[in-house]
KOLBA-647174 format. One record per residue (C-alpha): residue in one letter; x, y, z. Coordinates in steps of 0.001 Angstrom, whole numbers, plus 500000, padded with zeros to 6 digits. Layout:
BEGIN
A|X|Y|Z
...
END
This chain:
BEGIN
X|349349|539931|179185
X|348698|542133|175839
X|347962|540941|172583
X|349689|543058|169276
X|347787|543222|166442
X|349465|543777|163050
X|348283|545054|159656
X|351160|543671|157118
X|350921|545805|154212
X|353976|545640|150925
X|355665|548912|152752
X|354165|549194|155875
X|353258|547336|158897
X|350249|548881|161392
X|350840|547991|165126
X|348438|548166|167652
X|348512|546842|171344
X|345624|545814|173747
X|345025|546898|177090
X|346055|544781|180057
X|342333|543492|180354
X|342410|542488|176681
X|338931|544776|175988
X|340234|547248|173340
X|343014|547760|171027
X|344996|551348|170349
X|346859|552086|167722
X|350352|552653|168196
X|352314|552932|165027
X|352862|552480|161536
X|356371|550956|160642
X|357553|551872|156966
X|360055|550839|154859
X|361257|551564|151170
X|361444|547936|150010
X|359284|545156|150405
X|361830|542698|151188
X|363758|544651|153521
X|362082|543402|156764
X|365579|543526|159447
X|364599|547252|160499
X|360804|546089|160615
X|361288|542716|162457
X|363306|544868|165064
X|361076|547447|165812
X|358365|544731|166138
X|360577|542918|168560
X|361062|546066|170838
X|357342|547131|171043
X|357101|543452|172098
X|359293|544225|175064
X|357781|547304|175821
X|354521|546332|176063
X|354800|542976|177549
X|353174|541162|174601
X|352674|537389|174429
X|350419|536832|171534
X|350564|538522|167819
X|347104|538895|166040
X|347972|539300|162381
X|345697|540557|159648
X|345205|538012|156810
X|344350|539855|153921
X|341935|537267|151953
X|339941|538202|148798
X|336787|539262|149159
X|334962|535742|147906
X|337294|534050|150636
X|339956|532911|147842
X|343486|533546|149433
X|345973|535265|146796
X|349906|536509|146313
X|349060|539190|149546
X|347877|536015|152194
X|351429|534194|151363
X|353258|537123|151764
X|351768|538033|155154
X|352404|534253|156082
X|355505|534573|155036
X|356128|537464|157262
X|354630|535797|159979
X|356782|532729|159978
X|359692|535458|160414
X|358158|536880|162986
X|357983|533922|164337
X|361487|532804|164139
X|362551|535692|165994
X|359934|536256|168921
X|358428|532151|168990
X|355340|533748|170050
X|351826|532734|169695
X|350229|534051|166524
X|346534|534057|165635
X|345834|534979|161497
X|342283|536987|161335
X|340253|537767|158678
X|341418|541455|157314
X|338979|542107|154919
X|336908|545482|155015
X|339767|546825|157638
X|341088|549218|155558
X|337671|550071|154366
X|336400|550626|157799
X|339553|552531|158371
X|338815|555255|155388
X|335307|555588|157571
X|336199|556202|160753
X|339129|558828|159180
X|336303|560299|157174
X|333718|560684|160099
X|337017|562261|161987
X|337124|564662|159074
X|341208|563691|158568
X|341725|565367|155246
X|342487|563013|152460
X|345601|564034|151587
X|346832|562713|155296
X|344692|559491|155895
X|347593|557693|154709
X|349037|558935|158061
X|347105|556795|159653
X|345296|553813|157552
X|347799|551293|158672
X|347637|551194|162268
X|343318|551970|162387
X|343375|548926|160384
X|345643|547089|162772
X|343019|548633|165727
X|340527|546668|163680
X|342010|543645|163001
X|342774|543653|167129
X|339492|544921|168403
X|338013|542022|165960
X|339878|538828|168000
X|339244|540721|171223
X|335820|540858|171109
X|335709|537132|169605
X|337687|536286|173428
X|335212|538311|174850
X|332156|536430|173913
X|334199|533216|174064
X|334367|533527|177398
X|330750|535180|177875
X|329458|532101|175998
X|331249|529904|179254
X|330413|531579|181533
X|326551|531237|180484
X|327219|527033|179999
END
């Protein structure tokens, strides 16, 4: 079992993937397209990583405001989700986005990735986040059992 995380962005989608022991999250591509509502190509690719890597639950990034308000950007990304959805009926999870891309900038910063080619890379470090973030809530879910 892996879990995909995705990072739904206006152009691009981040993808990352889990290991098999669900512990950490790699990133493994960013998926662009020119417009918005052109999602075929996208909802495609998504479905083939899903066959390559075995996947059987999508973690997706919900991109709330920073006071916890949900805007245009949250029904978008559901709206993309219930796509998704439609096409693969697999299990999705929404987590909270915020700071990703932030966090993202940081770690590309600390890496000394010049500017000028962070947006390489922002998408799928965010989706590494937004992955890393449920797996470690599994993780002490089931540390939190196993102390009970």
């Amino acid at each position: 079992m892996r879990v995909m995380g995705l990072d739904v962005g206006s152009k691009t989608v981040g993808v990352a993937i889990s290991d098999a022991l669900l512990m950490t999250a790699q990133p493994i591509e960013i998926i662009r397209r020119k417009e918005e509502t052109k999602l075929r190509q996208t909802m495609a690719r998504i479905e083939e990583l899903i066959v390559e890597y075995q996947v059987d639950k999508i973690v997706i990034g919900l991109p709330k405001n920073m006071n916890d308000t949900q805007g245009d950007r949250v029904d978008k990304t559901k709206e993309f989700a219930e796509m998704l959805y439609k096409r693969t009926s697999l299990e999705q999870v929404f987590w909270d986005e915020r700071l990703t891309t932030v966090s993202a900038d940081k770690v590309m910063i600390e890496a000394n990735i010049r500017r000028e080619n962070r947006g390489q890379y922002r998408d799928s470090i965010a989706a590494v986040f937004i992955l890393q973030g449920y797996l470690d809530y599994l993780s002490n879910q089931k540390a939190t059992v196993n102390e009970d």
